[in-house]
PQR file of N, CA, C, O and H, with PARSE charges and radii, in Angstrom:
ATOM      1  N   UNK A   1      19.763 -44.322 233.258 -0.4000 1.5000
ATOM      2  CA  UNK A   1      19.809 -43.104 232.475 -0.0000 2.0000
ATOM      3  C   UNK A   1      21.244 -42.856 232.009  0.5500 1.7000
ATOM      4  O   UNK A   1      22.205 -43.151 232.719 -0.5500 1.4000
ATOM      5  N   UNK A   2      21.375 -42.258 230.689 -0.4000 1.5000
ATOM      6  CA  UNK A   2      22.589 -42.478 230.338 -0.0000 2.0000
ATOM      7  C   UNK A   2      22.710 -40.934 229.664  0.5500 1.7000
ATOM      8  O   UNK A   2      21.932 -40.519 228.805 -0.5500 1.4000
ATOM      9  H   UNK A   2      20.594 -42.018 230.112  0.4000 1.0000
ATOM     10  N   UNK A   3      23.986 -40.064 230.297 -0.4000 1.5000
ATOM     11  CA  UNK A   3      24.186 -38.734 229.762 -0.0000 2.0000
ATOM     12  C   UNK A   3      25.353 -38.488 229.298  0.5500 1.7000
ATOM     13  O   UNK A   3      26.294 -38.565 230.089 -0.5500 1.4000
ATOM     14  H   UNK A   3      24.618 -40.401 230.995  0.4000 1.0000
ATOM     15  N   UNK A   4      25.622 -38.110 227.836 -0.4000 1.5000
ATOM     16  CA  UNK A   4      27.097 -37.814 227.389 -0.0000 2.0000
ATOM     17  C   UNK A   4      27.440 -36.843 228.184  0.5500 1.7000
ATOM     18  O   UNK A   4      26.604 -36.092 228.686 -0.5500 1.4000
ATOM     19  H   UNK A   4      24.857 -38.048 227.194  0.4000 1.0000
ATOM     20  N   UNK A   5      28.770 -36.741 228.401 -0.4000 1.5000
ATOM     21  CA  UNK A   5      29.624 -35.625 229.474 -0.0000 2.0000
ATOM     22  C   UNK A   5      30.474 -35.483 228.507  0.5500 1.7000
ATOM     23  O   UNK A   5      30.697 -34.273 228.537 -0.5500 1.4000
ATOM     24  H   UNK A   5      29.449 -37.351 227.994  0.4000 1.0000
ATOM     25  N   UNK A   6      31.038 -35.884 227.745 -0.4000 1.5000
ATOM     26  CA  UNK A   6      32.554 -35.473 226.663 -0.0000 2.0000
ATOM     27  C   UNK A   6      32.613 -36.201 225.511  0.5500 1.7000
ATOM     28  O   UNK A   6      31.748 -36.738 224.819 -0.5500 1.4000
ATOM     29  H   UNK A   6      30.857 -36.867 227.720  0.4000 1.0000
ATOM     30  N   UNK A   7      34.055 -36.097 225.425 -0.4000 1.5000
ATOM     31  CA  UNK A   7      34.978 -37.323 224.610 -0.0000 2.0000
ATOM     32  C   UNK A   7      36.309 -37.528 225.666  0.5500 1.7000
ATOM     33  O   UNK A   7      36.443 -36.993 226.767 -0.5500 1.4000
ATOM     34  H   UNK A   7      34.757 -35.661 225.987  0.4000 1.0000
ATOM     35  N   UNK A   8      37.214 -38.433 225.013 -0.4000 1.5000
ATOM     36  CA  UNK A   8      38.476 -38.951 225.950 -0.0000 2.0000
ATOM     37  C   UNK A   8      39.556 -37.460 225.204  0.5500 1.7000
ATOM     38  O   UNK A   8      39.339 -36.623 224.328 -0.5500 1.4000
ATOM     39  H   UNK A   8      37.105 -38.867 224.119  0.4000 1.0000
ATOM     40  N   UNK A   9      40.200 -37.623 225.710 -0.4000 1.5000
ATOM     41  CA  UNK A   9      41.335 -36.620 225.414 -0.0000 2.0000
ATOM     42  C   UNK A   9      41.975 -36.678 224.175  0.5500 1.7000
ATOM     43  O   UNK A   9      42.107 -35.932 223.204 -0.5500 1.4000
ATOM     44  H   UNK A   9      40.377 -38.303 226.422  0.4000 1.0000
ATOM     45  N   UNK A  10      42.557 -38.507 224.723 -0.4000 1.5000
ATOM     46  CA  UNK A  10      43.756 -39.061 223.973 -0.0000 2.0000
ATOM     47  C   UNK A  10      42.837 -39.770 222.515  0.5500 1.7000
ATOM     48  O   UNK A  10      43.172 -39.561 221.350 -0.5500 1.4000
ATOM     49  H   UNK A  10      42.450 -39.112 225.511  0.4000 1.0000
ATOM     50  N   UNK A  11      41.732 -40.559 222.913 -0.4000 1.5000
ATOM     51  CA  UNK A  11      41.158 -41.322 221.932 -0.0000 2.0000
ATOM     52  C   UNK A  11      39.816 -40.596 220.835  0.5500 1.7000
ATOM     53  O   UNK A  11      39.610 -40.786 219.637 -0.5500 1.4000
ATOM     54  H   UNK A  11      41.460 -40.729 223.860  0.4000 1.0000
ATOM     55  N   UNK A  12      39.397 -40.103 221.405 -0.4000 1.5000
ATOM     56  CA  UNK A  12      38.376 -39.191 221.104 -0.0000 2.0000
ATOM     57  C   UNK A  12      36.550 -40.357 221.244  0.5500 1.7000
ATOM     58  O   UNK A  12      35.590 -40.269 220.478 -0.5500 1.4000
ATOM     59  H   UNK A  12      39.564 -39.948 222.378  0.4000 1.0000
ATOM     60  N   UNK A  13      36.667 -41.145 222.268 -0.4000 1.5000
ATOM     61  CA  UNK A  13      35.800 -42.030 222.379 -0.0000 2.0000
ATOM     62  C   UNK A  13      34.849 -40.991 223.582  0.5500 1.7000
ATOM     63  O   UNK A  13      35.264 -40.351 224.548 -0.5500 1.4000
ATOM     64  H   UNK A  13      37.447 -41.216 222.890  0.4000 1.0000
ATOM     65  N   UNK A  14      33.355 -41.169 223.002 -0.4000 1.5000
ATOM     66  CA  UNK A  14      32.405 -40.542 223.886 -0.0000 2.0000
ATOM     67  C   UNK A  14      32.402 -41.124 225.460  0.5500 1.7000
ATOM     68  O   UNK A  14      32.729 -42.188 225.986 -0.5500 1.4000
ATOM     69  H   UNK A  14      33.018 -41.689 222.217  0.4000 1.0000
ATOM     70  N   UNK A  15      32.059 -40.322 225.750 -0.4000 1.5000
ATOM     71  CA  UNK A  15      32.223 -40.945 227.685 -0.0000 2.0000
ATOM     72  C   UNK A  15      31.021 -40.444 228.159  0.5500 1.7000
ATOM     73  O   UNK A  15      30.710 -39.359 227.668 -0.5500 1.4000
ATOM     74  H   UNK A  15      31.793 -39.458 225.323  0.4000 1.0000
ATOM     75  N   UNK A  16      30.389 -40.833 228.827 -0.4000 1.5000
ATOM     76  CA  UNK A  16      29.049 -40.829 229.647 -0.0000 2.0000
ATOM     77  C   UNK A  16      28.789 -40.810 231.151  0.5500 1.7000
ATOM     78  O   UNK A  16      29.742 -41.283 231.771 -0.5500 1.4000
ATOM     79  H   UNK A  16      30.641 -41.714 229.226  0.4000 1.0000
ATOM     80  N   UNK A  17      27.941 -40.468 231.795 -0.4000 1.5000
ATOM     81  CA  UNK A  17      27.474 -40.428 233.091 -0.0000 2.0000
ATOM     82  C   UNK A  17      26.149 -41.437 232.996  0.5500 1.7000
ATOM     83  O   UNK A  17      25.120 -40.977 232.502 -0.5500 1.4000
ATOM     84  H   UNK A  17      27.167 -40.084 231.292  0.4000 1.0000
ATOM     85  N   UNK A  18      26.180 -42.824 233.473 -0.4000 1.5000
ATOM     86  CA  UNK A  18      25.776 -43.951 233.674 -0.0000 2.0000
ATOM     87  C   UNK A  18      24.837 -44.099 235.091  0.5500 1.7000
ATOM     88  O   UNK A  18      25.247 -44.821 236.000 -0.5500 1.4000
ATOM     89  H   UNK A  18      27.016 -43.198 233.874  0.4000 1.0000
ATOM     90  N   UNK A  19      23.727 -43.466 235.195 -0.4000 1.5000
ATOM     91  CA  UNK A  19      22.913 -43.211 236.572 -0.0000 2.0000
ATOM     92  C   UNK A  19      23.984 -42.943 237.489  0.5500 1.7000
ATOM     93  O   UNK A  19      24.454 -43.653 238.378 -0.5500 1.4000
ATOM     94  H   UNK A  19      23.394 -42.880 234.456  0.4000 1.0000
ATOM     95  N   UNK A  20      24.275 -41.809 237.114 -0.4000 1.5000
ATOM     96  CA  UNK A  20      25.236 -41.227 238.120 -0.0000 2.0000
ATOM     97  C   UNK A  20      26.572 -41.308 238.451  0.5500 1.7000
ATOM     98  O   UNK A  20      27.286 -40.675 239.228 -0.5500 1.4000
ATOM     99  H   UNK A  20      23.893 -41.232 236.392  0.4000 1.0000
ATOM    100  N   UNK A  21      26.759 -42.260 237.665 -0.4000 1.5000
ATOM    101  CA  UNK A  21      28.291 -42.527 237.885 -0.0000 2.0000
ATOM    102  C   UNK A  21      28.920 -42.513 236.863  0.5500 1.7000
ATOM    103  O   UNK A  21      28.608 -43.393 236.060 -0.5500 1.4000
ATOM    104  H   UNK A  21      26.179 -42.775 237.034  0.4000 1.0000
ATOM    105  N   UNK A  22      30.021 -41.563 236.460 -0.4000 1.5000
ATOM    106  CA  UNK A  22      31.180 -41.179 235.500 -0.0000 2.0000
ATOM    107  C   UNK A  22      31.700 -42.370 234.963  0.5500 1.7000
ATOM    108  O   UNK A  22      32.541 -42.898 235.691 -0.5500 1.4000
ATOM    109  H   UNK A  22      30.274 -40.848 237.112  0.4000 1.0000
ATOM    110  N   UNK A  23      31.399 -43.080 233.676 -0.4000 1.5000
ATOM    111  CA  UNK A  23      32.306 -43.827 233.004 -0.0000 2.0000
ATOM    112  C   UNK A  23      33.448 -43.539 232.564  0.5500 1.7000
ATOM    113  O   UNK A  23      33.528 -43.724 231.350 -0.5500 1.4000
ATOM    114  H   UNK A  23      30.716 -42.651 233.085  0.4000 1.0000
ATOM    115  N   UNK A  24      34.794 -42.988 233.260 -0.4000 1.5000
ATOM    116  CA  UNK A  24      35.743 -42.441 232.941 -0.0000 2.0000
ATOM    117  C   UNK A  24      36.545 -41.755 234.082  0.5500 1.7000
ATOM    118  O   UNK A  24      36.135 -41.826 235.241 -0.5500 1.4000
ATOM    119  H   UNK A  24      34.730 -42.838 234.247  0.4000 1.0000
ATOM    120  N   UNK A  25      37.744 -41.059 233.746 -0.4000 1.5000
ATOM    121  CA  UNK A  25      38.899 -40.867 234.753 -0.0000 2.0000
ATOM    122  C   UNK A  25      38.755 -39.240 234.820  0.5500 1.7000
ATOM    123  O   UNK A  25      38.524 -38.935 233.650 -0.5500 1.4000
ATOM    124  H   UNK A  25      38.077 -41.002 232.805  0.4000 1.0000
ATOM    125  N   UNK A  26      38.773 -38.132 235.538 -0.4000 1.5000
ATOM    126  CA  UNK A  26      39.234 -36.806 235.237 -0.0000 2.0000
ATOM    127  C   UNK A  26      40.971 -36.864 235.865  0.5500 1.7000
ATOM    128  O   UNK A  26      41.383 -37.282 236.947 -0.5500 1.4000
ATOM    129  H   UNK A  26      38.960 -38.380 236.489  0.4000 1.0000
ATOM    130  N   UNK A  27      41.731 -36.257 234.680 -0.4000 1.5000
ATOM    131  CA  UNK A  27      42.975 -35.946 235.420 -0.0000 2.0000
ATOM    132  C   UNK A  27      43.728 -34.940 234.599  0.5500 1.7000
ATOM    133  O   UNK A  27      43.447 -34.975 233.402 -0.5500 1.4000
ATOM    134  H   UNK A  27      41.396 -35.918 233.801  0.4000 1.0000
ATOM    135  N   UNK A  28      44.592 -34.082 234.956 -0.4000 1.5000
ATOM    136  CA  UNK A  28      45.395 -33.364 233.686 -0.0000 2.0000
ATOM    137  C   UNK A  28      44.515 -32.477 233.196  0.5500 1.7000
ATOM    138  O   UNK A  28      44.486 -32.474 231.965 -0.5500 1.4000
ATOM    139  H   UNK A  28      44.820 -34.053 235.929  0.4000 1.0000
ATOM    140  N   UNK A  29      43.678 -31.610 233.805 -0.4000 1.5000
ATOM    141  CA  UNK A  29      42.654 -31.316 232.945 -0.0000 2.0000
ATOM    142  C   UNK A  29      42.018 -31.255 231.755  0.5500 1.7000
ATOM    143  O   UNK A  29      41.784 -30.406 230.895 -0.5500 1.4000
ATOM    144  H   UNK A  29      43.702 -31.613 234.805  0.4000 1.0000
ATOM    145  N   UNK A  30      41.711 -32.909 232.042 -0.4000 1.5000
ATOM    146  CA  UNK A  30      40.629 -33.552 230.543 -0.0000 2.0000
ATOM    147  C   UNK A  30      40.027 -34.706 231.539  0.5500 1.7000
ATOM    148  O   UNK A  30      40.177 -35.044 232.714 -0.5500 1.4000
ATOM    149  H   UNK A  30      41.901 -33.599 232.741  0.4000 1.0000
ATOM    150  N   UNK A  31      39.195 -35.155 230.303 -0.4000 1.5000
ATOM    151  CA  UNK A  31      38.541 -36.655 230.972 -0.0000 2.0000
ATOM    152  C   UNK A  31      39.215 -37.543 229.880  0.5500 1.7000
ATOM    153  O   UNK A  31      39.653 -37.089 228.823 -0.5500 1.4000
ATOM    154  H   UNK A  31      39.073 -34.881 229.349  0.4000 1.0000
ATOM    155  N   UNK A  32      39.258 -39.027 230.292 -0.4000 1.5000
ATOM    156  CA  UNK A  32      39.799 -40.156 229.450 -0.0000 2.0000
ATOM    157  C   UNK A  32      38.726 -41.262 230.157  0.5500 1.7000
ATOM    158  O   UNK A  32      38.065 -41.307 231.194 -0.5500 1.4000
ATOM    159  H   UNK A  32      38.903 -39.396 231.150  0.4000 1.0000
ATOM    160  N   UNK A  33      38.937 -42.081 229.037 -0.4000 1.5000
ATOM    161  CA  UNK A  33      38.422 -43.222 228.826 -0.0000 2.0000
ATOM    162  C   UNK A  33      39.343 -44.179 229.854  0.5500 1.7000
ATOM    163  O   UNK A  33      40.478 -43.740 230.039 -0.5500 1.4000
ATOM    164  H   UNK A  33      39.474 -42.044 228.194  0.4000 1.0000
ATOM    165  N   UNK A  34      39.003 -45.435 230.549 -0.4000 1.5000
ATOM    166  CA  UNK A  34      39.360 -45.912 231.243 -0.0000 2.0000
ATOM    167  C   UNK A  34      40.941 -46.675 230.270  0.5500 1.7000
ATOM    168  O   UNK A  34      42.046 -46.571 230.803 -0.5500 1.4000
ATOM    169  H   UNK A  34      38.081 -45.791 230.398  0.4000 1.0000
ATOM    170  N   UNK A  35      40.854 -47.100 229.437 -0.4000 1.5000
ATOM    171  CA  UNK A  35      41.582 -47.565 228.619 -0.0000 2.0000
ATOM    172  C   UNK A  35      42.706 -46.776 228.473  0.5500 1.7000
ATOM    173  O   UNK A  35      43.811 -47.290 228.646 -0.5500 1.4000
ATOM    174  H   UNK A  35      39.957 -47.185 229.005  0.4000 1.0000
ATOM    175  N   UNK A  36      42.591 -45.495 228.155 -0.4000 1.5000
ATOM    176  CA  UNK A  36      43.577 -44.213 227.937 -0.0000 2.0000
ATOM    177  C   UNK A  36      44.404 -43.592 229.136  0.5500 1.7000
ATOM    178  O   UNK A  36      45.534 -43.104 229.129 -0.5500 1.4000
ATOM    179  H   UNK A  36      41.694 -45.077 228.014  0.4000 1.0000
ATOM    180  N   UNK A  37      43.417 -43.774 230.258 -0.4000 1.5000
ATOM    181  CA  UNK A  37      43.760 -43.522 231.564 -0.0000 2.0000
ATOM    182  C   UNK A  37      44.702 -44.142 232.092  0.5500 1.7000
ATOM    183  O   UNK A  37      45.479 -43.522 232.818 -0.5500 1.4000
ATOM    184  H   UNK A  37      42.499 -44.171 230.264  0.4000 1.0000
ATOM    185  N   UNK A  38      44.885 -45.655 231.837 -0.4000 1.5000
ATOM    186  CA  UNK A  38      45.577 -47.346 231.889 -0.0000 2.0000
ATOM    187  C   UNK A  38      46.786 -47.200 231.362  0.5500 1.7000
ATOM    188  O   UNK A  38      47.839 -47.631 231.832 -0.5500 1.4000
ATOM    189  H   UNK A  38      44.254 -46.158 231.247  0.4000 1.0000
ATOM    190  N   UNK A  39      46.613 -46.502 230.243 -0.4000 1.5000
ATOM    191  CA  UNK A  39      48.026 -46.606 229.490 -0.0000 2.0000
ATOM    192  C   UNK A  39      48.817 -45.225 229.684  0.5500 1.7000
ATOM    193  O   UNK A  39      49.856 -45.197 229.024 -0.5500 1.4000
ATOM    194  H   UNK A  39      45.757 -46.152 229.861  0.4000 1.0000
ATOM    195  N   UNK A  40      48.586 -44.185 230.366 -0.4000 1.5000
ATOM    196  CA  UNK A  40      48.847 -42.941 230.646 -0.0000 2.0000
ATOM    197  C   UNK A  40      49.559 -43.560 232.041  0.5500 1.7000
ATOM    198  O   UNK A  40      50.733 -43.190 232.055 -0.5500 1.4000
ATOM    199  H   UNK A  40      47.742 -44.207 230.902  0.4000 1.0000
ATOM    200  N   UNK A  41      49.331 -44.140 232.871 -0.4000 1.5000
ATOM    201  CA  UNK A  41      49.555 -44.598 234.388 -0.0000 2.0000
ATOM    202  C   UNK A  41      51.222 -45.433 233.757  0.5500 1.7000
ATOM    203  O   UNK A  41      52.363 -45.231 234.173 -0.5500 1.4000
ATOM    204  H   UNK A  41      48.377 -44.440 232.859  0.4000 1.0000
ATOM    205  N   UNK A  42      50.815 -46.244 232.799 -0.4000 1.5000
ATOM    206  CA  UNK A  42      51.916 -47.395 232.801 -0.0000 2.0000
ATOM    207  C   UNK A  42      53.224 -46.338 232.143  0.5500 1.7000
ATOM    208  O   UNK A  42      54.408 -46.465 232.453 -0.5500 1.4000
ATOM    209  H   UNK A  42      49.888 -46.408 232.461  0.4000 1.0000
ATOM    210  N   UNK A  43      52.627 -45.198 231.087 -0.4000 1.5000
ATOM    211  CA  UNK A  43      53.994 -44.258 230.488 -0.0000 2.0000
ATOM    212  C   UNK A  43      54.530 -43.271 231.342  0.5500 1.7000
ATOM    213  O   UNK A  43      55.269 -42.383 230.917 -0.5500 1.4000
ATOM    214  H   UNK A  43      51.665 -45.095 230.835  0.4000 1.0000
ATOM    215  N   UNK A  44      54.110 -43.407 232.828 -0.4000 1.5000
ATOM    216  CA  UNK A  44      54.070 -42.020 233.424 -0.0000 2.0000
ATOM    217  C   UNK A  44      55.275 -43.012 234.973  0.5500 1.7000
ATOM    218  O   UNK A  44      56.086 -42.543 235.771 -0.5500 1.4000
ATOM    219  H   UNK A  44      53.510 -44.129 233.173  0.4000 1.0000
ATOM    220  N   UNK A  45      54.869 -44.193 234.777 -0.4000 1.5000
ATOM    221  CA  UNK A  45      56.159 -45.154 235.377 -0.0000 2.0000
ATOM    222  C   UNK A  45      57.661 -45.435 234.683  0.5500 1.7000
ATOM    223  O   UNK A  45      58.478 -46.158 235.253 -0.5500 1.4000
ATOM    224  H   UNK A  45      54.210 -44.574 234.129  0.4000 1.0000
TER
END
């Protein structure tokens, strides 16, 4: 079962809840895409 929950913050790519499990990061209060999340980690070093 597949349920939209948002978009990404940074990208504006839809993000979903995948039988239960969050395709995506919450942090900063927003959600991101795993991709956006990746590159937020490496600018934040």
């Amino acid at each position: 079962m597949q349920e939209p929950v948002g978009t990404c913050k940074k990208c504006g790519k839809a993000l979903y809840c995948l039988d239960g499990f969050f395709y995506g990061v919450k942090e900063n209060g927003g959600v991101f895409c795993f991709d956006c999340s990746e590159e937020e980690e490496k600018d934040q070093m």
